[in-house]
C-alpha positions in Angstrom: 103.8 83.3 88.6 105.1 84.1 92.2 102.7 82.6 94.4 102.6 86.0 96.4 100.6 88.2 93.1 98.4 85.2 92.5 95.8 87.1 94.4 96.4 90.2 92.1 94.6 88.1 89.2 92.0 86.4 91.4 90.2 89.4 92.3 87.5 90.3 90.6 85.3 92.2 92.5 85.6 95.7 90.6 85.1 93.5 87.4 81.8 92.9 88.3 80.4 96.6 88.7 82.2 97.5 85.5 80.3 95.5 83.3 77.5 96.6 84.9 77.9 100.0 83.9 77.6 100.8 87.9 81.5 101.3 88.5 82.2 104.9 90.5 85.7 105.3 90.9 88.9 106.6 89.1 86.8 108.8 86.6 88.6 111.3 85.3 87.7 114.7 85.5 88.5 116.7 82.6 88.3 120.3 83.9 86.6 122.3 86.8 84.5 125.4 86.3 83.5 126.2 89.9 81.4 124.0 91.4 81.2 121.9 88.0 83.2 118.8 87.1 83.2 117.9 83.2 83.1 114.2 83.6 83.6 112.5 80.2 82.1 115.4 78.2 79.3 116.0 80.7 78.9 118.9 83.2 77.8 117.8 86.7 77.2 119.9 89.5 80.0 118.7 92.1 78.8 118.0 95.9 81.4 115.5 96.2 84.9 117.6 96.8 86.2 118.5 100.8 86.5 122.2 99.2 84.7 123.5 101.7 85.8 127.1 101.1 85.8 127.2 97.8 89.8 127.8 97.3 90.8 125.6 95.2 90.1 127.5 92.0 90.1 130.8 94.3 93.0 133.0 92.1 94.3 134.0 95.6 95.1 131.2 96.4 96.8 130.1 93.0 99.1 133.4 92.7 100.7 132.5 96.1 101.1 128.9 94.8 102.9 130.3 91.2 104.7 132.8 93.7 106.5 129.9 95.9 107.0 127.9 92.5 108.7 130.4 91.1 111.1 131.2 94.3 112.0 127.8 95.3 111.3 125.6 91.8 109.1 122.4 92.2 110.7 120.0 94.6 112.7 120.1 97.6 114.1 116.8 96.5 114.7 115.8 100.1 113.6 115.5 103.6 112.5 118.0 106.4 115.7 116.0 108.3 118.2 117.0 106.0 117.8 119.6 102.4 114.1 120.1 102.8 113.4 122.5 105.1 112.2 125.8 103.0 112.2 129.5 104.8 108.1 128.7 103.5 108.5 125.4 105.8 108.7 127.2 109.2 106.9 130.5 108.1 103.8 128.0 107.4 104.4 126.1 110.6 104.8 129.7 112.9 101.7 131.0 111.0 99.8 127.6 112.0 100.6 127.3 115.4 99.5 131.1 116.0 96.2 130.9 113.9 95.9 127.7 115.8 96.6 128.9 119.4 99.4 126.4 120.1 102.7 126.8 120.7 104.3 124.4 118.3 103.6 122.8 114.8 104.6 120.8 112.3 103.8 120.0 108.3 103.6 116.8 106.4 103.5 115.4 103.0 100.0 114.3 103.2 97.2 114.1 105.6 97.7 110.4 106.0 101.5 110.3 106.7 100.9 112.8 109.2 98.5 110.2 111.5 101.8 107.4 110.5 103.9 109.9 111.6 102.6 111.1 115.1 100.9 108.0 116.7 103.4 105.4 116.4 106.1 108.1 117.5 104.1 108.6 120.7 102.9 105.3 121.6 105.2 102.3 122.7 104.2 98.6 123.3 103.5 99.7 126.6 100.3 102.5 125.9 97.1 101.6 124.6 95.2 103.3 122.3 91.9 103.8 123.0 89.9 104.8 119.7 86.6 105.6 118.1 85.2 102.7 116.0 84.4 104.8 113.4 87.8 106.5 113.1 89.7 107.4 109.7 91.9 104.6 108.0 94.6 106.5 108.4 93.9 106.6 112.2 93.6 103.1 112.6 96.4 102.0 110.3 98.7 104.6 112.4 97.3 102.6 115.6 98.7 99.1 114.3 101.9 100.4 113.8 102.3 102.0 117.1 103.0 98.4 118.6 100.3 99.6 121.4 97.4 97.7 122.9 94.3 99.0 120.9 90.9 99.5 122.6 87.6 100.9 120.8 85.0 102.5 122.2 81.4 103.2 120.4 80.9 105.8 118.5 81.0 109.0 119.8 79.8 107.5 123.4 81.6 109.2 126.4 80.3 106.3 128.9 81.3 103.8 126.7 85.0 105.6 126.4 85.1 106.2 130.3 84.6 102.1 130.7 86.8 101.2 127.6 89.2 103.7 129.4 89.5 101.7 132.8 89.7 98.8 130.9 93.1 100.0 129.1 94.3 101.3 132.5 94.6 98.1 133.7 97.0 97.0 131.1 99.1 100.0 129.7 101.2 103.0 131.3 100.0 105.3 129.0 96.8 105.8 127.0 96.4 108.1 123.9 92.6 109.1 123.5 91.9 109.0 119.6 89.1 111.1 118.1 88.2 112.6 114.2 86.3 116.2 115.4 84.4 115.5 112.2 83.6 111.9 111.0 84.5 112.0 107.2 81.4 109.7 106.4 78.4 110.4 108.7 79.5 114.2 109.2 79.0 114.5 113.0 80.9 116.5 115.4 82.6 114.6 118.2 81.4 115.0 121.7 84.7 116.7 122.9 83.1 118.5 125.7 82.3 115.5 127.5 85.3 113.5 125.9 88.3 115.7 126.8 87.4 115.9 130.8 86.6 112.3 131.2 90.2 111.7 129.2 91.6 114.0 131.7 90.0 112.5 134.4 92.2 109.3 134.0 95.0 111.1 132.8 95.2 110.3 129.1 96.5 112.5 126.6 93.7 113.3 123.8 94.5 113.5 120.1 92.0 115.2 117.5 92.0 114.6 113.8 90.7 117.5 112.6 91.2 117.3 109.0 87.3 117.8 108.1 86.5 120.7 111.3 89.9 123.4 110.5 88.5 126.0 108.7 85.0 125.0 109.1 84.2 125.1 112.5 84.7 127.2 115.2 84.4 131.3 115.4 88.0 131.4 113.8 87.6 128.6 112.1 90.4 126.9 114.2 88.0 123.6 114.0 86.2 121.3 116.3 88.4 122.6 118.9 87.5 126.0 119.0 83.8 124.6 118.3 83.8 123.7 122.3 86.1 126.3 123.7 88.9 123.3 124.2 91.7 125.4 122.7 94.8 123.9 124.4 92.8 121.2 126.9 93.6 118.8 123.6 96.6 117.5 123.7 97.4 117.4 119.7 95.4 118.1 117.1 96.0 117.3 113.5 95.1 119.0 110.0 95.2 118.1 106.4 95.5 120.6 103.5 93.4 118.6 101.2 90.5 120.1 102.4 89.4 123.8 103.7 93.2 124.9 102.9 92.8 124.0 98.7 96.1 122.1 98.8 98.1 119.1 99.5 99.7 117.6 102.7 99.1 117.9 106.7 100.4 119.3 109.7 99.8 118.6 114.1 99.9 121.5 116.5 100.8 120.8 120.1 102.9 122.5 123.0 106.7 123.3 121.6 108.4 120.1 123.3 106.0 117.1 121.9 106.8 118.8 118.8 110.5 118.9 119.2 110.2 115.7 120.2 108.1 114.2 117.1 110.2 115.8 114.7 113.4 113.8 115.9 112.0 110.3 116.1 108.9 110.2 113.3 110.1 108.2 110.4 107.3 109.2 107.9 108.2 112.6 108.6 112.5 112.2 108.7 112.2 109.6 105.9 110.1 111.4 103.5 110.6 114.4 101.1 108.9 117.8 102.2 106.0 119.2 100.6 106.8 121.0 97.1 106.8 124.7 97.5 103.7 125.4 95.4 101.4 123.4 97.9 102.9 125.6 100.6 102.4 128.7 98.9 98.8 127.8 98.3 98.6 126.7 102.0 99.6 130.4 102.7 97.4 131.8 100.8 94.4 130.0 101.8 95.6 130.7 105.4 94.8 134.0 104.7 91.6 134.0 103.1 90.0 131.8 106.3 91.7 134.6 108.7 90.0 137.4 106.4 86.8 136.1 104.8 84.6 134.5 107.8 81.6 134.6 105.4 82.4 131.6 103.5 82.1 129.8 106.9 78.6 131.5 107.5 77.8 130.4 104.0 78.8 126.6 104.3 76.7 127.1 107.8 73.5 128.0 106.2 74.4 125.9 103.1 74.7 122.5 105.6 71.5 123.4 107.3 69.3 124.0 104.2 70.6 120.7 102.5 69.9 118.7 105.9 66.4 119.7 106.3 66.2 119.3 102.2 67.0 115.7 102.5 65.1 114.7 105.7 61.7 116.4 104.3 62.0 114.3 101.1 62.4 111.5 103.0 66.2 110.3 102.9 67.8 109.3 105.8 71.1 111.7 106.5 72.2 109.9 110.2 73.4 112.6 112.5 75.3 114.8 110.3 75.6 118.1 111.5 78.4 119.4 109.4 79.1 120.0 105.4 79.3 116.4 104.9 75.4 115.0 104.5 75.4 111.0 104.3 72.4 110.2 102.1 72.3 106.4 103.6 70.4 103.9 101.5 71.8 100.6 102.8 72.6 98.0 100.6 75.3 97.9 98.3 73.8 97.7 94.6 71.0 100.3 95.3 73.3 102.5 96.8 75.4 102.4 93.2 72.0 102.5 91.2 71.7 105.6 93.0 74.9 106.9 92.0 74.3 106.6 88.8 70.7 107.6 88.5 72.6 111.4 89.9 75.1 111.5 87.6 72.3 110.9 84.4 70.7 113.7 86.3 73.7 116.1 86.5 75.0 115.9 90.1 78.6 114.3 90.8 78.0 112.5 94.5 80.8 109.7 96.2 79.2 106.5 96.6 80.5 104.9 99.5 80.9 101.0 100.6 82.2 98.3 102.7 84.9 98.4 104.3 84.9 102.4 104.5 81.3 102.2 106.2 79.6 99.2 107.5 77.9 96.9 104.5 74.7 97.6 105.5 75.1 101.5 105.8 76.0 101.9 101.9 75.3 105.7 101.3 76.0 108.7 98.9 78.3 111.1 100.2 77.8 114.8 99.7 79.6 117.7 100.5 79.4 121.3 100.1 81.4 124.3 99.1 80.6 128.2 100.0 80.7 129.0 96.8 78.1 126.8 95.4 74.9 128.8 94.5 71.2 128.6 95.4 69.9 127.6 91.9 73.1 124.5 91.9 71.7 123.4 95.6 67.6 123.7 94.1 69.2 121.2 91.5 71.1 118.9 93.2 67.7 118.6 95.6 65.4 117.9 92.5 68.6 115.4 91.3 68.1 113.5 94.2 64.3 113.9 94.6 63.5 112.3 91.0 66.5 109.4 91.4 64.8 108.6 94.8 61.6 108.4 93.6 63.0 106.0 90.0 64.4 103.6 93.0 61.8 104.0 95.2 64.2 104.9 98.2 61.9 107.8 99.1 
């Protein structure tokens, strides 16, 4: 054997937690009916999807996917650069940078290339980075292969940044602030109001990953952004359509000319194939319904609040969250999995999450909520995690 995959048959962690019975990941999910996943057989109320709007079995939705598929087949089978670019391509990207307020966008494959593609096109080896500590994977692995000096600040900490800040000034040319407006695992908001003026202050340009805040926050729903009245103070500001949008890949907005300019030199995005029709006809049609329908963001509101105070009177500890995303933190690693399980026997489909994705003594359950879920599903999913609490005397 090549000494290079011996590692692939050393590692046995996963191992471990299957024969335990206490192994979470890569279940299949054999159909969706609303806000249920049938999970080998069983039907368990799901609070674990980043549906926030409830689109992605929204028929909407679905007819302008089967419409694009239809027109244009199901590939590009090429890149943006060269055959890929679709008439649906630069309709999308027109209709985003309007809905957005900018005056320039641009889609990607996936959520994730779209970090790879933009960061390392914008910073040299002579920028720093200065970044959040509790920023997305995808943020941080876009970071190391920028070639940049990379600086992190605390969490969500504007005097930390503003030190962290001077401290990059002194050895770069150009610093790119990096943010999530929503933190994928604890579910709070960044402070951009007293980020984006302190960025400005020492003349670094401010990018957003927005991925978890477009279509949730703000009036419009044009995200954390529009949450503070900072529409076109950021610098960039990045989306996924995994999430709010009910489909697959990711997009930036910014002024026309940064843009221009990361469309020419970003390799994920020259070197990669576009996104298939259908994903952008469902794109389109979820664009729509988050123009149209503002009460599924009123919903998901009232929804996040009710859940919050829910958890914190039984006793749970949910961090800071102040968004769909509720961190039900229980600390160590096997409780936090005995918890998991003790949910699904009791109906509820929840993400445990561990080390490395959240420090290894901040093991929690991960829920998230759609608009669509009803009040009886959210009285069960509280009594779900009331009576599992109380079995592993957590609460």
């Amino acid at each position: 054997m090549a000494k290079i995959l011996e590692k692939c048959y050393q590692y046995k962690d996963a191992e471990k937690y299957m024969d335990l019975g206490l192994y979470p990941y890569f279940l299949p999910i054999n159909k969706v009916i609303d806000n249920k996943a049938i999970v080998d057989g069983k039907e368990l109320i799901m609070v674990g999807s980043n549906n926030y709007l409830g689109l992605a079995q929204n028929l909407q939705v679905s007819e302008s996917a089967l419409k694009a598929l239809k027109e244009y087949g199901s590939s590009t089978c090429g890149s943006r650069f060269l055959n890929g670019t679709l008439s649906l391509h630069t309709d999308l990207e027109n209709k985003l940078a309007e809905f957005m307020g900018y005056d320039g966008a641009l889609a990607f494959s996936t959520g994730f290339q779209t970090n790879l593609g933009i960061i390392p096109s914008l910073v040299t080896e002579d920028d720093a980075i200065v970044i959040d500590q509790y920023a997305h994977a995808s943020l941080i692995d876009a970071c190391m292969l920028s070639r940049g000096k990379i600086f992190r600040f605390r969490h969500n900490s504007p005097t930390h940044l503003r030190k962290v800040i001077q401290q990059a000034k002194m050895e770069a040319e150009g610093i790119l602030v990096v943010v999530d407006g929503v933190y994928s695992m604890e579910g709070d908001i960044a402070r951009l109001s007293e980020i984006v003026p302190i960025a400005k202050e020492y003349d670094c340009a401010v990018f957003v990953d927005d991925a978890h805040g477009i279509g949730v926050l703000g009036k419009n729903g044009r995200g954390t952004v529009e949450h503070f009245g900072l529409i076109n103070q950021v610098d960039l500001i990045m989306g996924t359509f995994s999430k709010a949008f009910a489909s697959l890949g990711g997009f930036v907005v910014s002024n026309e000319r940064i843009i221009h300019y990361i469309k020419h030199v970003s390799r994920p995005f020259i070197f990669s194939a576009s996104i298939s029709p259908a994903n952008l006809g469902a794109v389109l049609g979820a664009l729509e319904i988050i123009k149209s329908e503002p009460w599924r963001r009123e919903r998901l509101i009232e929804i996040s609040k009710c859940m919050n105070r829910r958890f914190r009177d039984m006793g749970f500890n949910v961090g800071s969250s102040e968004t769909p995303i509720i961190p039900v933190i229980i600390g160590d690693m096997n409780t936090t999995l005995m918890m998991w399980k003790k949910l699904s026997e009791h109906g509820v489909f929840t993400n445990p999450i561990v080390a490395p994705a959240v420090p290894p003594n901040r093991c929690m359950i991960r829920t998230s909520y759609t608009a669509t879920i009803s009040d009886d599903e959210l009285e069960a999913v509280a009594d779900a995690f009331f009576r599992a609490g109380k079995e592993l005397n957590i609460i």
